[in-house]
C-alpha positions as CSV (number, residue, x, y, z in Angstrom):
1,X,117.9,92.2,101.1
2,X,120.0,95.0,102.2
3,X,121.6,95.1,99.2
4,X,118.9,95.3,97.1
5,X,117.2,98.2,98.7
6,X,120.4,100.1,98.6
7,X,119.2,100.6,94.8
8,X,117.4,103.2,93.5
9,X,114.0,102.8,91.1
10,X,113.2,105.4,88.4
11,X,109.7,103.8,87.4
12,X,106.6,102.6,89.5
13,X,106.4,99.3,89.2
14,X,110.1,98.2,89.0
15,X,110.7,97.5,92.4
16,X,107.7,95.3,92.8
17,X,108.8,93.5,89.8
18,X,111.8,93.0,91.0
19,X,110.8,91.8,94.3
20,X,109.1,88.9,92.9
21,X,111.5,88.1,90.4
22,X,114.4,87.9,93.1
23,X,112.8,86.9,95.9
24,X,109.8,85.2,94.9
25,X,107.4,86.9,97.4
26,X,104.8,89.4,97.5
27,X,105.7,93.1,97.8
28,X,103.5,92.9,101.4
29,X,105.8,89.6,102.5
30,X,108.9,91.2,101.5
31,X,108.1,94.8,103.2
32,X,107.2,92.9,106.4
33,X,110.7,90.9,105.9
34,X,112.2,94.3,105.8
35,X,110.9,95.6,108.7
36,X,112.1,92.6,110.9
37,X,115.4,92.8,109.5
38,X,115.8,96.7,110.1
39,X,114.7,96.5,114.1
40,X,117.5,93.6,114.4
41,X,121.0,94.9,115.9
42,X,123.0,92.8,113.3
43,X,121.5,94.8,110.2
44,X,122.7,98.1,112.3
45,X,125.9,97.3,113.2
46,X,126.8,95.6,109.5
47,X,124.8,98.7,107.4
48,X,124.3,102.3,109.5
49,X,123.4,104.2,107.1
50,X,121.3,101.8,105.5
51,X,119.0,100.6,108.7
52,X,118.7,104.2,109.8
53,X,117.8,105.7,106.6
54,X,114.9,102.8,106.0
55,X,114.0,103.4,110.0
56,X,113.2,107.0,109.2
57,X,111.1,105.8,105.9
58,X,109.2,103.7,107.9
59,X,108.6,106.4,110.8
60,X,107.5,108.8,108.6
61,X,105.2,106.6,106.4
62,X,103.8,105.4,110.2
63,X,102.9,109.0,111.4
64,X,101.6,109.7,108.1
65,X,99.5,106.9,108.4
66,X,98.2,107.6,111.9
67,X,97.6,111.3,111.1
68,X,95.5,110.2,108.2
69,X,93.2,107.8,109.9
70,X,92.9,110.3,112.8
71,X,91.7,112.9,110.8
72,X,95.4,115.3,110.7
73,X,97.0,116.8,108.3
74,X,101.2,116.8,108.6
């Protein structure tokens, strides 16, 4: 799974393809796959980088979130 999003997708669509196609979930199963696998120590000590970078992705798209439903701007 880490592999896979260390690629990079040049048209909408392609990734969710992709998901199902490889791993024969839903874009929602696999993104809640992802996020349990990022928070574990394992992930972080084998990929740095990686877990960080998709840590911060997930931060920022969370604060965007809140800010949106609360009414803020960012």
């Amino acid at each position: 799974m880490l592999d896979f999003e260390r690629q990079w997708w040049r048209y909408a669509g392609a990734k969710e393809s992709a998901i199902k196609e490889l791993f024969d979930l839903t874009p929602p199963a696999y993104y809640q796959m992802l996020n349990n696998l990022i928070d574990r120590e394992d992930a972080l000590l084998a990929e740095p980088i990686l877990v960080k970078r998709l840590r911060r992705l997930r931060e920022s798209r969370t604060a965007s979130r809140s800010s949106t439903r609360l009414g803020f701007n960012l």
